[in-house]
Legacy VTK file of the C-alpha trace (Angstrom):
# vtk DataFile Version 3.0
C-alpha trace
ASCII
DATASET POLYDATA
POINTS 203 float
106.618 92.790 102.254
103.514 94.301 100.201
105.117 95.664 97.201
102.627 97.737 95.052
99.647 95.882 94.342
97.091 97.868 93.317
93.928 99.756 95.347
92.503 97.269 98.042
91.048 96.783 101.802
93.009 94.852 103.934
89.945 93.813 106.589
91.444 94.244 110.591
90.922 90.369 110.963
93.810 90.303 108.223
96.633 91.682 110.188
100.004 90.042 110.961
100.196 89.615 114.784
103.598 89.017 116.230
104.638 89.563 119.710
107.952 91.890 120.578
111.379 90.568 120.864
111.251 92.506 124.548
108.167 90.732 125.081
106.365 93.439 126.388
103.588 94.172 123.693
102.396 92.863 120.452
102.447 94.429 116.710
99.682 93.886 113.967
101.360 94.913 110.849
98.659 96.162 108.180
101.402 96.796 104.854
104.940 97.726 104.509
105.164 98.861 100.828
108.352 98.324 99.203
110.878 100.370 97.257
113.177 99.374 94.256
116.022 98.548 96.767
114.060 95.746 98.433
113.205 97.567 101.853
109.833 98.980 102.685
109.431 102.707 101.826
106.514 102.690 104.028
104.527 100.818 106.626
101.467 100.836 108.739
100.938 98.957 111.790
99.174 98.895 115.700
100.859 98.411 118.181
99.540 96.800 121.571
101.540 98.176 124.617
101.375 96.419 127.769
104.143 97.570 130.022
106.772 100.632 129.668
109.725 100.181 127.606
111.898 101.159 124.946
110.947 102.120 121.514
113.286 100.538 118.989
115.344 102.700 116.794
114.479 103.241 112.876
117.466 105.139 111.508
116.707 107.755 108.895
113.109 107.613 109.291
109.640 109.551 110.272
107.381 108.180 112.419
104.105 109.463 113.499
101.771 107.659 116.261
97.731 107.823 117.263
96.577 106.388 119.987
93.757 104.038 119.525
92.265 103.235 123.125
93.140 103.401 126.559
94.290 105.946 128.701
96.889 107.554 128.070
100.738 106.986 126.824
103.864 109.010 127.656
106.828 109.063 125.239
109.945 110.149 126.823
112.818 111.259 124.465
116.503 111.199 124.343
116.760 114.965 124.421
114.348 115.107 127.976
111.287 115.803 126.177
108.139 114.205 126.567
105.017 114.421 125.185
102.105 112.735 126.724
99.389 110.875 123.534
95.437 111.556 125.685
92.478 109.761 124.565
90.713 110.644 121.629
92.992 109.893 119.502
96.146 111.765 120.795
98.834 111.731 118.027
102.732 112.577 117.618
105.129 113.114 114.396
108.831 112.069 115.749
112.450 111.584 114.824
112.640 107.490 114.177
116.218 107.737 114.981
115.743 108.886 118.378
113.201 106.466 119.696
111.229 107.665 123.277
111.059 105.333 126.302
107.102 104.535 126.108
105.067 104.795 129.665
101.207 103.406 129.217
98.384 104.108 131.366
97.811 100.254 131.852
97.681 98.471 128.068
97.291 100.948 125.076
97.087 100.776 121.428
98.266 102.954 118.786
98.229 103.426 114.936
101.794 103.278 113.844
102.807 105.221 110.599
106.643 104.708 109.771
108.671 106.089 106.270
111.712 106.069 105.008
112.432 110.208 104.945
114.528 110.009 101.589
112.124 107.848 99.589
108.344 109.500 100.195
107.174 112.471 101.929
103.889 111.513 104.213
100.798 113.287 105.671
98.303 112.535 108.092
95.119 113.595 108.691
92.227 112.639 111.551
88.924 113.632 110.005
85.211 112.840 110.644
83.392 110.989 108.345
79.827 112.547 107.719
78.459 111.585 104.572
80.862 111.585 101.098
84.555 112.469 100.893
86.247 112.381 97.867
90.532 110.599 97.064
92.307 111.028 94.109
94.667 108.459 93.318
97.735 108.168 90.824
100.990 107.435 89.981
102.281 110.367 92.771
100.237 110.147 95.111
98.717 106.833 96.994
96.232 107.224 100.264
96.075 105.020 103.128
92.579 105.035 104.968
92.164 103.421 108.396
88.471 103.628 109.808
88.463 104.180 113.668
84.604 103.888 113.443
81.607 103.306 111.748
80.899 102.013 108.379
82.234 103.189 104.989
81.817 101.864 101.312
83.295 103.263 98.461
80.740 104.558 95.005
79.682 101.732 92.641
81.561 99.110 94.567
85.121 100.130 93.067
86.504 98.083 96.445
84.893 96.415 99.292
83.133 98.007 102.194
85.199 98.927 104.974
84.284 98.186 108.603
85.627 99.369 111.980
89.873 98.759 112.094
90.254 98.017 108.181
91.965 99.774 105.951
91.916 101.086 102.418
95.156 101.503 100.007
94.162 103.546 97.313
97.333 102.833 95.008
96.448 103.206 90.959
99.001 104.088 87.779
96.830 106.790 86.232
94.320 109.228 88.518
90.919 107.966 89.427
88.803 108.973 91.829
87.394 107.390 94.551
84.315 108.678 96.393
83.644 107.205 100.264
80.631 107.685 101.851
79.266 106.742 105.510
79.695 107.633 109.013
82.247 107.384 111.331
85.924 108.667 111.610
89.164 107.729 109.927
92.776 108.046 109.460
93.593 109.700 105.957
97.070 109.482 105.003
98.926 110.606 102.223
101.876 109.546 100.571
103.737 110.667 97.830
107.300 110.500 96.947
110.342 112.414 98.204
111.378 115.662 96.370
115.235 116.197 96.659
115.678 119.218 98.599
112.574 119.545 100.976
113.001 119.316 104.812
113.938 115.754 104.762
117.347 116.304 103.097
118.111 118.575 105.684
118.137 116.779 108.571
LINES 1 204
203 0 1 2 3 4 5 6 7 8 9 10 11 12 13 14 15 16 17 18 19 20 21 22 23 24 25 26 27 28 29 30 31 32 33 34 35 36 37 38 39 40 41 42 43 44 45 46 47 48 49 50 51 52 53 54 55 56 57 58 59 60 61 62 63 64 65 66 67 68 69 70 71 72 73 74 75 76 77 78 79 80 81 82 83 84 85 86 87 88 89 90 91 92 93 94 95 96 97 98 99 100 101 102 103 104 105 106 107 108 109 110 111 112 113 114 115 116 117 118 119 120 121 122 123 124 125 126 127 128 129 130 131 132 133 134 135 136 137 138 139 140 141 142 143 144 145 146 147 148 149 150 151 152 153 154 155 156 157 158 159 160 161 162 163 164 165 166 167 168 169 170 171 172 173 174 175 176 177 178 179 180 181 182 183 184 185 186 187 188 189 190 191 192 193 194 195 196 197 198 199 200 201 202
């Protein structure tokens, strides 16, 4: 487990592959960031699917998917819901306690974003990346950024460029700033920590 180590890029060719118990797809885990307790608070991943199945349950989580490439998935919930993920970049915020039965369109990949509810509060935005955008960075509030394409590299060299499937933590003790600049599209996410009393607590 990556407990808090600072801002970095983790490059895509430094992923932790490992197949599924079930056998029927294949995880990359980017970071699982830890809490005091000695269990991740929260964790990014991408998932390969290559044949319907099962999602497994994460009690007293959220989870929130994006679907990377291929055609098409279809998530299928306890409750006789389903949502359907379409190409570009179809996304979902679920329940991790009620897993869906997954259907892909052939194989599929999707961005995984998984938290525990009562330790940090999460947010996740899909934005295009046309010239500079600007992170803040402190104590409260770390950013995840996952490039789906293009080039990026961060003012004065403060971390490494980033290329196609890495990804940036932005993780510091006091607020800096971080300005990115280049062209392309990413996953921003946000994550700061719980605040007794918001929606998680009631659930």
């Amino acid at each position: 487990m990556d407990d808090t180590a600072g801002s970095r890029v983790i490059p895509a060719n430094e992923y932790i592959r490992s197949r599924w118990r079930n056998g029927r797809g294949w995880t990359r885990e980017i970071c699982a960031v830890g809490g005091a307790d000695g269990r991740w608070d929260w964790r990014l991943s991408i998932a390969d699917i290559e044949q319907a199945g099962p999602y497994s349950p994460f009690p007293d989580t959220g989870r929130e998917q994006v679907l990377l490439q291929g055609e098409g998935l279809e998530l299928s919930f306890p409750d006789g819901r389903s949502n359907r993920l379409q190409p570009p970049y179809g996304r979902i915020r679920f329940d991790g306690s009620e897993p869906p039965h997954a259907t892909p369109d052939g194989r599929v990949e999707v961005f995984n974003l998984i938290w525990r509810a009562q330790a940090v509060e999460v947010d996740l935005w899909h934005r295009p990346l046309v010239g500079p955008m600007l992170f803040f960075a402190d104590a409260d509030t770390r950013w995840a950024l996952h490039l789906l394409a293009g080039q990026a590299r961060f003012e004065g060299g403060m971390l490494p460029p980033l290329a196609q499937g890495d990804t940036a933590i932005l993780d510091e003790p006091l607020r800096r700033r971080f300005l990115l600049d280049g062209g392309g599209e990413l996953l921003a996410i946000r994550i700061r920590p719980h605040v007794p009393g918001t929606e998680a607590d009631s659930r």
